[in-house]
C-alpha positions in Angstrom: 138.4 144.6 0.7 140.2 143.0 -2.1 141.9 144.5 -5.2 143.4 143.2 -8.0 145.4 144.9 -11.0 147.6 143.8 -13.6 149.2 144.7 -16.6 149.1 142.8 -20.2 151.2 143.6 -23.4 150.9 141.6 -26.5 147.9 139.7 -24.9 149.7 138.2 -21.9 150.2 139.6 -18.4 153.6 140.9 -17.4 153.1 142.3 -13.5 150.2 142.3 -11.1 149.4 143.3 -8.0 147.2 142.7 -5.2 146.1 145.4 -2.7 143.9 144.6 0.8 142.4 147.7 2.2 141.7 146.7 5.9 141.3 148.6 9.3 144.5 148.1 11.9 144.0 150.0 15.1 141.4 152.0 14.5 142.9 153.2 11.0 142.7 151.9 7.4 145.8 150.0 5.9 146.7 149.6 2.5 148.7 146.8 1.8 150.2 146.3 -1.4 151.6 142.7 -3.0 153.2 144.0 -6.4 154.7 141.2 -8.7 158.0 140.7 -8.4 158.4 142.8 -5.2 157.8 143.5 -1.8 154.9 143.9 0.1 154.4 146.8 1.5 151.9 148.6 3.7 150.7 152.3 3.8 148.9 154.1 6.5 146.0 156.6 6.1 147.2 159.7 6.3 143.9 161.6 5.2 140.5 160.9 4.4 137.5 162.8 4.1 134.4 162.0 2.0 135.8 162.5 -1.5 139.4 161.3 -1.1 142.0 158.7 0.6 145.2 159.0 1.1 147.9 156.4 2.3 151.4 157.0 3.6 154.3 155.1 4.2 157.6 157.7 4.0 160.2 154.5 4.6 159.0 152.9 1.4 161.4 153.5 -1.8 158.7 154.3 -4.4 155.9 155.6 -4.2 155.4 157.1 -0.5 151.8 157.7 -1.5 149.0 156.2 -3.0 145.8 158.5 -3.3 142.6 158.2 -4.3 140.0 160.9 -5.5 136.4 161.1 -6.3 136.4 163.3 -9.3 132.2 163.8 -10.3 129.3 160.8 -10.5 131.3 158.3 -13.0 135.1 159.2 -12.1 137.7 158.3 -10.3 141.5 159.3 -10.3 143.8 157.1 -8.6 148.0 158.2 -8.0 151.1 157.0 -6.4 153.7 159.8 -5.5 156.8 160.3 -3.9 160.6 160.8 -4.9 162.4 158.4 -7.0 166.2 158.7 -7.2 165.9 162.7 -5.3 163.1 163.6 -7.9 159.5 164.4 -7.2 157.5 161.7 -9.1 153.6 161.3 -9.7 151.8 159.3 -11.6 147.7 159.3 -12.3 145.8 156.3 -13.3 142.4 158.3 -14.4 139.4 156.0 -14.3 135.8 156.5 -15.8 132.5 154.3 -15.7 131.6 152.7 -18.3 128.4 150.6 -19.4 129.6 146.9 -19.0 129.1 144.7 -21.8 128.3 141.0 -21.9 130.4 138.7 -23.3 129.5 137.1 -25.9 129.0 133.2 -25.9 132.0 130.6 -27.0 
């Protein structure tokens, strides 16, 4: 599976990243191709039928990436770890909502 993201201020797009969710040995992988960084690739550490998590403890920020089934239209998303010797999270909540069509040019 395929994932994009990316992030736009002022109307243009200032970092982006691309994420492949595949299966390696028997496990899933989460690999991650941020912008203006290296990839990197996490390890599932647990899973169960609400919730992921990924692990990679050699990477320098995050060390986790989680995600969480949260009731029929939500979704939280996080990325955790320590950042400079501090404990650091950060939630990206996410909702459904009705798409809309966009409107002819």
């Amino acid at each position: 599976m395929l994932g994009t993201g990316r992030t736009v201020r002022d109307g243009r797009t200032v970092e982006y990243e691309f994420v492949l969710l595949r299966e390696d040995n028997g496990e899933l992988a989460y690999e991650a191709h941020p912008s203006g960084q290296p990839s990197a690739v996490f390890r599932t550490s647990a899973i169960d039928d609400a919730a992921v998590v990924f692990e990679n403890a050699e990477h320098d920020f995050p060390q986790r990436v989680g995600y969480e089934i949260r009731g029929a239209d939500s979704l939280l998303a996080w990325i955790d770890g320590k950042q400079n010797g501090q404990k650091r999270r950060i939630e990206f909540p996410y909702t459904r909502v009705p798409c809309a069509a966009a409107e002819p040019r």
